[in-house]
C-alpha atoms as an extended CHARMM CRD file, in Angstrom:
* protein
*
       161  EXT
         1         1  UNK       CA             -4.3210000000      145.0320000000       55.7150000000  PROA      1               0.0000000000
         2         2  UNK       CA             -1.0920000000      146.7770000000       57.4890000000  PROA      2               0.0000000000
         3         3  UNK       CA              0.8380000000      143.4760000000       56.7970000000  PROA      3               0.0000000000
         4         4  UNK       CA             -0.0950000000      143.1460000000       53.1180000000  PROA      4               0.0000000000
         5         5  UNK       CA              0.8560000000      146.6790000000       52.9160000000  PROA      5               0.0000000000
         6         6  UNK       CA              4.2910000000      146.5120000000       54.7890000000  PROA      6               0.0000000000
         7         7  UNK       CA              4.9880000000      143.7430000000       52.0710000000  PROA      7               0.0000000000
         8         8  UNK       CA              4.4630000000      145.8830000000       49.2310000000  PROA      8               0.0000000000
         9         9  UNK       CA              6.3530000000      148.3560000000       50.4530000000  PROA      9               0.0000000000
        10        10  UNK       CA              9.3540000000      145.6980000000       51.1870000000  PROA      10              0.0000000000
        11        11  UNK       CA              9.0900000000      143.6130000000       48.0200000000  PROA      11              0.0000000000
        12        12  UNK       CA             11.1340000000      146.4080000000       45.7880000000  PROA      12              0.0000000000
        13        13  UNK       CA             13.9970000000      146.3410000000       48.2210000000  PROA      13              0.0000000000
        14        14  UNK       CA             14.1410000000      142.6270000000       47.5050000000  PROA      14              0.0000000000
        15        15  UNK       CA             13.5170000000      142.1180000000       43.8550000000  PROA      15              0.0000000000
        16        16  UNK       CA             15.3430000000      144.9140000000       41.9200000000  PROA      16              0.0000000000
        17        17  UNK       CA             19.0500000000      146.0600000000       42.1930000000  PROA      17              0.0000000000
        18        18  UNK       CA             20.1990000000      149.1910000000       43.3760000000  PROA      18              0.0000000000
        19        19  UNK       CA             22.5740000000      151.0720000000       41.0000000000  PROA      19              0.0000000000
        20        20  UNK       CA             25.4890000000      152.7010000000       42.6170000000  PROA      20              0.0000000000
        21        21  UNK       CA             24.9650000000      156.2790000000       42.5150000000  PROA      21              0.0000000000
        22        22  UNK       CA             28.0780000000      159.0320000000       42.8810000000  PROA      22              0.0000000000
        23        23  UNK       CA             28.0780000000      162.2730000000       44.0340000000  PROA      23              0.0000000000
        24        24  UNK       CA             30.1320000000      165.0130000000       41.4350000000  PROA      24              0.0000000000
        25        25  UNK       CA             31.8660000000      166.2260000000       44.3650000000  PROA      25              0.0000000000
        26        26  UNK       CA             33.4730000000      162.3930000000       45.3320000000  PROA      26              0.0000000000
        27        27  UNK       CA             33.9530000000      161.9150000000       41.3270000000  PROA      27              0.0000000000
        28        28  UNK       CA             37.1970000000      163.3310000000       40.8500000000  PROA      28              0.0000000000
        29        29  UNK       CA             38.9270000000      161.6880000000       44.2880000000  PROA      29              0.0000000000
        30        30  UNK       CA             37.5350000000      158.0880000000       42.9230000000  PROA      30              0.0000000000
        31        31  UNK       CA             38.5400000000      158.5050000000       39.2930000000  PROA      31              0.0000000000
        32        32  UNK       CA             42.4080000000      159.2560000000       41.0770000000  PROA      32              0.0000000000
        33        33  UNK       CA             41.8420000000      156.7250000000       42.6730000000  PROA      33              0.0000000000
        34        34  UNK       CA             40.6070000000      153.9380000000       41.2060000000  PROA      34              0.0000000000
        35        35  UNK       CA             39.9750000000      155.1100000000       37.2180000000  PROA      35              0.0000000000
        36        36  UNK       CA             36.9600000000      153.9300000000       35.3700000000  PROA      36              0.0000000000
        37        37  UNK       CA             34.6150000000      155.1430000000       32.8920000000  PROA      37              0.0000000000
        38        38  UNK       CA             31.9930000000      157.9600000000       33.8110000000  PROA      38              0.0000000000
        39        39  UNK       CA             27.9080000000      157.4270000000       33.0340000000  PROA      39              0.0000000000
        40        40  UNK       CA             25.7670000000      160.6590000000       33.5950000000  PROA      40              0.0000000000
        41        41  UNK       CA             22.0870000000      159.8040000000       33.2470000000  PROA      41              0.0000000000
        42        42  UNK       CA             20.0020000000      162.9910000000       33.0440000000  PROA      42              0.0000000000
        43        43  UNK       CA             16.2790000000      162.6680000000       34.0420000000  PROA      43              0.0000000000
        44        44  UNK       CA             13.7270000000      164.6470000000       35.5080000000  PROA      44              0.0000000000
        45        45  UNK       CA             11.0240000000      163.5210000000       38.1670000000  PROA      45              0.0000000000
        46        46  UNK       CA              7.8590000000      164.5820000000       35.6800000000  PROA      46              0.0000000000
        47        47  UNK       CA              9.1040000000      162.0340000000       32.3530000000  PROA      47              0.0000000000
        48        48  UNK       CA              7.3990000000      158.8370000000       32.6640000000  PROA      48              0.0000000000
        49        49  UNK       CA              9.6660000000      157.3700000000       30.0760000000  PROA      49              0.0000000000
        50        50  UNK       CA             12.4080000000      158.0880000000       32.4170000000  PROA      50              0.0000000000
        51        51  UNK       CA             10.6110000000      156.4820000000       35.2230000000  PROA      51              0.0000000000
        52        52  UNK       CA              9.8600000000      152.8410000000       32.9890000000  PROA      52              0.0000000000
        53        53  UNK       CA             13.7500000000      153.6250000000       31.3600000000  PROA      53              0.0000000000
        54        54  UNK       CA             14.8230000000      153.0660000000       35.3780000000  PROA      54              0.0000000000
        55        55  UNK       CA             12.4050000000      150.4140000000       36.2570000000  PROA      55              0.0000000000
        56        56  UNK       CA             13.1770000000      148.0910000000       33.8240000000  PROA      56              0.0000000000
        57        57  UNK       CA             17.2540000000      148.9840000000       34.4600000000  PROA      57              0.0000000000
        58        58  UNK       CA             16.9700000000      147.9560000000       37.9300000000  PROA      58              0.0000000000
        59        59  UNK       CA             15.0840000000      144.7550000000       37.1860000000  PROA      59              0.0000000000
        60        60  UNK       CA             18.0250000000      143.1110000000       35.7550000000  PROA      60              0.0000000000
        61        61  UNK       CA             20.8350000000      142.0890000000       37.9620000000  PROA      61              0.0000000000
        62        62  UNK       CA             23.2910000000      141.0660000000       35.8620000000  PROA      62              0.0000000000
        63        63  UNK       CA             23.6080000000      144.5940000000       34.2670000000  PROA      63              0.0000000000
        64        64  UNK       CA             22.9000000000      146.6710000000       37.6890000000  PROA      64              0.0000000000
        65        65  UNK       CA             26.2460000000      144.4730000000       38.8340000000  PROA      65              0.0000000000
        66        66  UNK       CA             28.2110000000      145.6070000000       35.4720000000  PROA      66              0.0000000000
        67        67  UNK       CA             27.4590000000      149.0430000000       36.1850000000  PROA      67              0.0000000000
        68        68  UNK       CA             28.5340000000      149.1370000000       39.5680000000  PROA      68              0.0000000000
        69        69  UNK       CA             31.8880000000      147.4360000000       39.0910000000  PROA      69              0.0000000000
        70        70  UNK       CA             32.7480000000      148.9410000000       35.8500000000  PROA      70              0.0000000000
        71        71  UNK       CA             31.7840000000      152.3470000000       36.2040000000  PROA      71              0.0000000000
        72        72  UNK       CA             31.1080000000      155.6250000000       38.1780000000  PROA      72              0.0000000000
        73        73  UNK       CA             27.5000000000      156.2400000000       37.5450000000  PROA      73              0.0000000000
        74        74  UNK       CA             25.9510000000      159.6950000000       38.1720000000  PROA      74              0.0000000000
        75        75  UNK       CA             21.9610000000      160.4400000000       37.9310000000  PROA      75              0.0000000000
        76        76  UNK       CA             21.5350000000      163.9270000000       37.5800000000  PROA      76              0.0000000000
        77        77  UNK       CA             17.7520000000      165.4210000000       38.0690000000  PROA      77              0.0000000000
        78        78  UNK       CA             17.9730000000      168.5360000000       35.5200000000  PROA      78              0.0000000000
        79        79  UNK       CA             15.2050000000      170.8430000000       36.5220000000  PROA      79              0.0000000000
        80        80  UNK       CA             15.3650000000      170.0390000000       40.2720000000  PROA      80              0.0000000000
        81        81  UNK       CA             19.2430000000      169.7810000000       41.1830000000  PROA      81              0.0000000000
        82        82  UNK       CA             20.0060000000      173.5690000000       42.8630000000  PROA      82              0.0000000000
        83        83  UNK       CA             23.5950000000      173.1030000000       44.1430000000  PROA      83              0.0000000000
        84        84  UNK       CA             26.4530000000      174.3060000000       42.2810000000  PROA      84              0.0000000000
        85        85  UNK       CA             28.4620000000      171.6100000000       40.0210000000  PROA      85              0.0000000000
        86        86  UNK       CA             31.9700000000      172.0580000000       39.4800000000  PROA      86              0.0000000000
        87        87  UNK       CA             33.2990000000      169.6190000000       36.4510000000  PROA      87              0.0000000000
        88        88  UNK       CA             36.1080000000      169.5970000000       35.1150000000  PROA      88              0.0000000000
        89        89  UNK       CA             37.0270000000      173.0220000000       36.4330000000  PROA      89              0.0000000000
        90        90  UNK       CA             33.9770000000      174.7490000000       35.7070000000  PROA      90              0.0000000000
        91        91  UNK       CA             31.0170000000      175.9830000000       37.5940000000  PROA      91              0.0000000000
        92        92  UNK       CA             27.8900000000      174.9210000000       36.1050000000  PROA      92              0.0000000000
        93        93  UNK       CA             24.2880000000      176.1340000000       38.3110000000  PROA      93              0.0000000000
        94        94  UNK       CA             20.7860000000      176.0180000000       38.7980000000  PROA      94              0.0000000000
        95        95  UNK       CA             18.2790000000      178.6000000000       36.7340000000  PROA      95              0.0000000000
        96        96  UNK       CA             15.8180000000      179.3420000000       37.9160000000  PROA      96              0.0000000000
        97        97  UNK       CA             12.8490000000      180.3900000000       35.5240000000  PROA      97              0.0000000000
        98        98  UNK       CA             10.0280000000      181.1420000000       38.1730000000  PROA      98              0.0000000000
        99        99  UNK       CA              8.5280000000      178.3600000000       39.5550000000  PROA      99              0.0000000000
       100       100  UNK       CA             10.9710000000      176.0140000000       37.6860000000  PROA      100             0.0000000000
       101       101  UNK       CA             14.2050000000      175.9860000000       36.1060000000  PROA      101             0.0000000000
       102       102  UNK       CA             16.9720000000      174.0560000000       34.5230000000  PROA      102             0.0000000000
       103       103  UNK       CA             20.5160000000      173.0220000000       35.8250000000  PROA      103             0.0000000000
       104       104  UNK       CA             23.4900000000      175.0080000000       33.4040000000  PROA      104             0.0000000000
       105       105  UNK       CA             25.2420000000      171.1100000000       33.7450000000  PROA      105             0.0000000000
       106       106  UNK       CA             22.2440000000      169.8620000000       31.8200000000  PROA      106             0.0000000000
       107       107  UNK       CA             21.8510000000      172.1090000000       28.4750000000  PROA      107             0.0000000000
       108       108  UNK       CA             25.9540000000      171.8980000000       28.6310000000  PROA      108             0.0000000000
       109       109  UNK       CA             25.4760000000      168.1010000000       28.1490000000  PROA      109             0.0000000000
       110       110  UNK       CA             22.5060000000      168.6740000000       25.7830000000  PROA      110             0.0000000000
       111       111  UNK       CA             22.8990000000      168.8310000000       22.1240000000  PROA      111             0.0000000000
       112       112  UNK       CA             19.8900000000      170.4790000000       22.1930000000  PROA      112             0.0000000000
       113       113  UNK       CA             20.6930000000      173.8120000000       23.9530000000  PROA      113             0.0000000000
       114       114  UNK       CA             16.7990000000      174.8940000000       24.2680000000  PROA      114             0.0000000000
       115       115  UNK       CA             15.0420000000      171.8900000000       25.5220000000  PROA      115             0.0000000000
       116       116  UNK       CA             17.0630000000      168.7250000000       26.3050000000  PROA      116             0.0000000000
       117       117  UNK       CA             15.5450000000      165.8550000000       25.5790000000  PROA      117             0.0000000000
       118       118  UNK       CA             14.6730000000      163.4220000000       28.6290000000  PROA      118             0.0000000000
       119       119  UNK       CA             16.1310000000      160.9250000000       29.7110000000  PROA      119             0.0000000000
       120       120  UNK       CA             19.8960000000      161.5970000000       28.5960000000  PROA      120             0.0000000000
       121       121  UNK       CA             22.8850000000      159.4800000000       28.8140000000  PROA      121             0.0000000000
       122       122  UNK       CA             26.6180000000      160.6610000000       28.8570000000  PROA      122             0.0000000000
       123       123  UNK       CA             29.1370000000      158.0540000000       28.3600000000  PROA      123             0.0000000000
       124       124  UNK       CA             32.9470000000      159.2970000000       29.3510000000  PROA      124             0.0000000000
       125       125  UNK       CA             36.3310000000      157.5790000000       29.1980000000  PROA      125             0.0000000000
       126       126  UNK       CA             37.9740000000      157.5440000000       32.6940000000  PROA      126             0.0000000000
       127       127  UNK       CA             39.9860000000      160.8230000000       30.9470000000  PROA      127             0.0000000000
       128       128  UNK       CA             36.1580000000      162.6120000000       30.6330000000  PROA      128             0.0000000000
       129       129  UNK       CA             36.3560000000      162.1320000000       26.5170000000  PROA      129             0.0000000000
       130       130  UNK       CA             32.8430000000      161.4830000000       25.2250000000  PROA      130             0.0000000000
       131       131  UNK       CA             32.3150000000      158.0270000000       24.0510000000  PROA      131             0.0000000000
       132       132  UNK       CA             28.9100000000      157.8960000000       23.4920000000  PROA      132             0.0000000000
       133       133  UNK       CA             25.5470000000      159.8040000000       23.7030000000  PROA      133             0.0000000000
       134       134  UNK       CA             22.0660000000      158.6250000000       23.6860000000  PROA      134             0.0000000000
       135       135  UNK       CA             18.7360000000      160.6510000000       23.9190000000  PROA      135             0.0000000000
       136       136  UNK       CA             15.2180000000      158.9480000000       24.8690000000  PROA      136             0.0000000000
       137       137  UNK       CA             14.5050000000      155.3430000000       26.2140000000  PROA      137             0.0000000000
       138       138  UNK       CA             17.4650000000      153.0090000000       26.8470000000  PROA      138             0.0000000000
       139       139  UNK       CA             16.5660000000      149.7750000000       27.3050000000  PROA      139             0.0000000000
       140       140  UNK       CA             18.8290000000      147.3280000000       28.8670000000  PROA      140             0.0000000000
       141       141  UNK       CA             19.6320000000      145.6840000000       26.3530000000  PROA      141             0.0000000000
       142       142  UNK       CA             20.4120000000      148.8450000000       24.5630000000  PROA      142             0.0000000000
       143       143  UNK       CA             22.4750000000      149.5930000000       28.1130000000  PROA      143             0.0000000000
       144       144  UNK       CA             24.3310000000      146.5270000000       27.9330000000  PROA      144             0.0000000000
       145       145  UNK       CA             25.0250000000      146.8370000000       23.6650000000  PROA      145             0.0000000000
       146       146  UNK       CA             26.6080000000      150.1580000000       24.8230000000  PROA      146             0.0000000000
       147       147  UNK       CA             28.6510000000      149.4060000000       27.9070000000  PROA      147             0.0000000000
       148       148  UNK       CA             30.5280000000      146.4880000000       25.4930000000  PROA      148             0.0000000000
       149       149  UNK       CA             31.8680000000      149.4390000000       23.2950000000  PROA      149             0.0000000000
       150       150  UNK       CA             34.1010000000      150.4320000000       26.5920000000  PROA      150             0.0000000000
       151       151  UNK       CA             36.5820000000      147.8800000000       27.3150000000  PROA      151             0.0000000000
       152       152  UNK       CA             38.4990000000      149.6330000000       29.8110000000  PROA      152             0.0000000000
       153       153  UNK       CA             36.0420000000      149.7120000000       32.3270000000  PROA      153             0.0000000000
       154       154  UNK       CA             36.1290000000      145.6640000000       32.7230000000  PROA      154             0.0000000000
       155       155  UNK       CA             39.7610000000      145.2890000000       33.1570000000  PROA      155             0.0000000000
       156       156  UNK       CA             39.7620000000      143.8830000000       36.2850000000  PROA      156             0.0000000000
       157       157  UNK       CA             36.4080000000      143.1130000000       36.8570000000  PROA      157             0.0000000000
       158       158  UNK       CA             34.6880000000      139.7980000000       36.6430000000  PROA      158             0.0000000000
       159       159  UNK       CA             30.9990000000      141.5950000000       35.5280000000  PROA      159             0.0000000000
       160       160  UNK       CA             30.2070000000      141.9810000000       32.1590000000  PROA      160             0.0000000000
       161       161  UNK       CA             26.7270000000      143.2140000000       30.6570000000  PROA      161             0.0000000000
């Protein structure tokens, strides 16, 4: 029984990709750098779509490499991130509305100022213009549609979506 369970525990590290995560504070020494375009997914740890959304991201390869080489890729938990985000010279923080609360960063990124819509992507040139928006499911297909629209983040890089 303890094997079977050790391998079901193991399997996940073997089978799906890892997608590259960065921190806001490393962003803006990497972007000097090295520049590339920016990703911020916005999720929170109660939206099942959001779980399935990164499931079915990490299961393919091809597109977990793309994102890695061609981009800085931030996930950003909304209601449970407390530390203080400074981007592009501005301090955004956590509020706290009793028991919960919201991060500033994510109703800045939201269109929808009074309840964001889960999961959210951010697409930014390596100069932090937006290029792109997208609330709800992504698929990765949809992922891959998107990341074809940004050309500069392949120059130099042999992974494409």
């Amino acid at each position: 029984m303890k094997t079977v369970l050790i391998v079901l525990l193991i399997i996940p590290c073997w089978v799906f990709s890892q997608i590259r995560t960065i921190s806001f504070s490393d962003l803006e020494r990497l972007r000097k750098e090295h520049p590339k375009p920016v990703i911020i997914h916005l999720y929170t740890d109660w939206c099942t779509v959001c779980t399935m959304e990164c499931f079915e991201l990490t299961k393919d390869e091809k597109l977990v490499k793309a994102l890695n080489e061609g981009f800085y890729f931030m996930s950003f938990e909304a209601e449970k991130t407390k530390e203080t985000i400074r981007f592009q010279g501005k301090d955004f923080h956590y509020i706290a509305n009793g028991k919960s609360g919201i991060h500033e960063f994510a109703l800045a990124l939201s269109r929808n100022k009074s309840q964001p819509v889960y999961p959210l992507w951010v697409f930014l040139d390596q100069d932090f213009n937006l290029l792109d928006y997208h609330e709800g499911f992504l698929s990765p297909s949809g992922l891959r549609n998107k990341l074809k629209e940004i050309p500069e983040a392949y120059s130099g890089s042999e992974a494409k979506p």
